[in-house]
N, C-alpha and C positions, 0 to 999 in steps of 0.2 A: 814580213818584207822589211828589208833595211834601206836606212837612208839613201845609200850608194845606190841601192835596185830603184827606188822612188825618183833619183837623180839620174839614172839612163832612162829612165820612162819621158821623166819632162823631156831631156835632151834628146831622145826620139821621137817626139810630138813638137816639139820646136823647128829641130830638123825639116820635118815633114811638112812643113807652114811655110818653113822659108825657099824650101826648094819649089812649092806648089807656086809661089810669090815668085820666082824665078822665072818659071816656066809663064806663068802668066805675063809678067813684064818683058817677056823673050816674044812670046806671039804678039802683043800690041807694040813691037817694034821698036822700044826702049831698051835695045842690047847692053848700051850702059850703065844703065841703072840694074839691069839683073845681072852684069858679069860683076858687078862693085859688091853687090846681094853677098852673091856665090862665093866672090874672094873671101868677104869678111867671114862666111859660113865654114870656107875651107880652116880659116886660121883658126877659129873656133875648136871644129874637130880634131885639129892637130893639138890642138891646145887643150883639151880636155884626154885625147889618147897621152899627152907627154905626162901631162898629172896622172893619170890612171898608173904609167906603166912609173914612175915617178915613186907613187907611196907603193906599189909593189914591191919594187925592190928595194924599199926602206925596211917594209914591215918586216917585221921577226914571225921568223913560221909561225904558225897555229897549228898545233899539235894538239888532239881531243882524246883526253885518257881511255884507256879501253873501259867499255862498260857504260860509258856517257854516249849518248844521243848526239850523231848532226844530222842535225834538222835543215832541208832547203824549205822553206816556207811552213806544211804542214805535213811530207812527206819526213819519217826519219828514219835512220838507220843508225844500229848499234851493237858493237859486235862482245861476246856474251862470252865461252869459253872459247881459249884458242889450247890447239893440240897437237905439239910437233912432236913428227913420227918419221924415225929416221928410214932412209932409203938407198937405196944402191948405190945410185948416181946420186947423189945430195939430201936434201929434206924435202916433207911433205907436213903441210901446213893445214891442218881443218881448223878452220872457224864458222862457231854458231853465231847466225846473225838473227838479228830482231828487225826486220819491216815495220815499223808502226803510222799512224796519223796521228796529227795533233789537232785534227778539224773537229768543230764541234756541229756542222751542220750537212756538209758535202762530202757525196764517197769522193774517192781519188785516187789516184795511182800515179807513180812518175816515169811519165812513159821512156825507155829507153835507154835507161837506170843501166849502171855498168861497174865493175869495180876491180880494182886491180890492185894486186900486195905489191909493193915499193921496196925495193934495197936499198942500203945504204949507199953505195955507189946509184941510186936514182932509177935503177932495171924497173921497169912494170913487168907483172905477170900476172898472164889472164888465168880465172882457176879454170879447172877440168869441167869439162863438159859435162852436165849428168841431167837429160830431160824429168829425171823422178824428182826433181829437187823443185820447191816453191821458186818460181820467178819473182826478181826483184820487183818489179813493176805489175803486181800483183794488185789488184783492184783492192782497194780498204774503204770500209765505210767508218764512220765517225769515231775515232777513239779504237779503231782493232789495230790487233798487231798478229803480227804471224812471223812462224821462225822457219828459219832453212838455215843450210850450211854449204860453205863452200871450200873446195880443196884445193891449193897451189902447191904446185911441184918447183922446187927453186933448187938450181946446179948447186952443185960442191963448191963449199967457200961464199956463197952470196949468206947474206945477215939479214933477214926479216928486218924495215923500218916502220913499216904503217899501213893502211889499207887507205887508197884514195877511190873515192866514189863523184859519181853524178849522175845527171841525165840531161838528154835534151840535144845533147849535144857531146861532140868527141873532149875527150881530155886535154886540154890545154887549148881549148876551142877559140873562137870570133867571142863570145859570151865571156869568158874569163877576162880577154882583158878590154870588154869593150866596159865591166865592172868595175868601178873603181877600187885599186886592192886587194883584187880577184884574180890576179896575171902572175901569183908567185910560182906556178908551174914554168914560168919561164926563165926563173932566176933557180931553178933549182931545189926551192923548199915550200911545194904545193900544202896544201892545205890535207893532213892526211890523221886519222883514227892511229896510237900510237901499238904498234904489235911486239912485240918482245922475243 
């Protein structure tokens, strides 16, 4: 867990105290002292959303060599051989990926684990469908890893740039940029595994 994830936890747990303060100073009849509450609450979150979306689009992409691990927590992923295989209509793109955990006591999985090859012009592509293939969000106990592969089909003329991953939540979700420095999917240069 990183600072920034530790620093929306507090700021969700502070949140949640002062709007409970709100409400309670609203039923005992002190509308002013809870709308003063709320004001100062609001300018808070606009003020922590302007910094969040602020150092995103300062930050310089994070780009993660093929063959190196990102890790969200203790779930990680890491993509192993890539193999472009030309096609009719454009290229086809397999890549081996490695599922692993970094926990040392709790099985886990990342529920709802997703991942999409990026172009250089910014295109997502979901790969191909294949039920025989390990799903991402593959239950691991402590320290296992397991491989599967996945195939993207990309038109004539698109350039393979990266493979971008997560879970939890859609790409470029409420979570990205309610992270501080997590919202570069909205400037353009997300956080992406680099593909060749």
């Amino acid at each position: 867990m990183t600072l920034t994830d530790l620093l929306l936890i507090a700021c969700v747990l502070a949140s949640a105290a002062v709007l409970l303060v709100v409400i309670f100073r609203a039923l005992r009849g002190r509308l002013a002292a809870a709308g003063r509450l709320l004001g100062a609450w609001i300018l808070f979150a606009a003020g922590y959303l302007l910094i969040g979306l602020g150092v995103s689009g300062l930050r310089a992409q994070r780009i993660i060599p093929t063959s190196e691990p990102w890790c969200f927590d203790d779930w990680c992923l890491t993509v192993g051989a890539v193999e472009h295989v030309p096609a009719p209509t454009g290229s086809r793109i397999a890549l081996d990926l490695v599922v692993s955990s970094r926990a040392k006591r709790i099985t886990q999985r990342a529920r709802g684990a997703w991942i999409y090859l990026i172009d250089s012009l910014g295109h997502r592509y979901a790969p191909e469908a294949d039920p025989s293939t390990t799903p991402l969000d593959v239950e691991l106990t402590p320290g296992q890893a397991d491989t599967t592969t996945r195939v993207f089909d990309l038109p004539a003329g698109a350039k393979p740039a990266g493979l971008i991953t997560g879970h939890g939540g859609p790409y470029c979700g409420v979570m990205d940029i309610l992270v501080i420095g997590e919202a570069g999917c909205l400037f353009g240069k997300p956080t992406m595994i680099a593909i060749k």
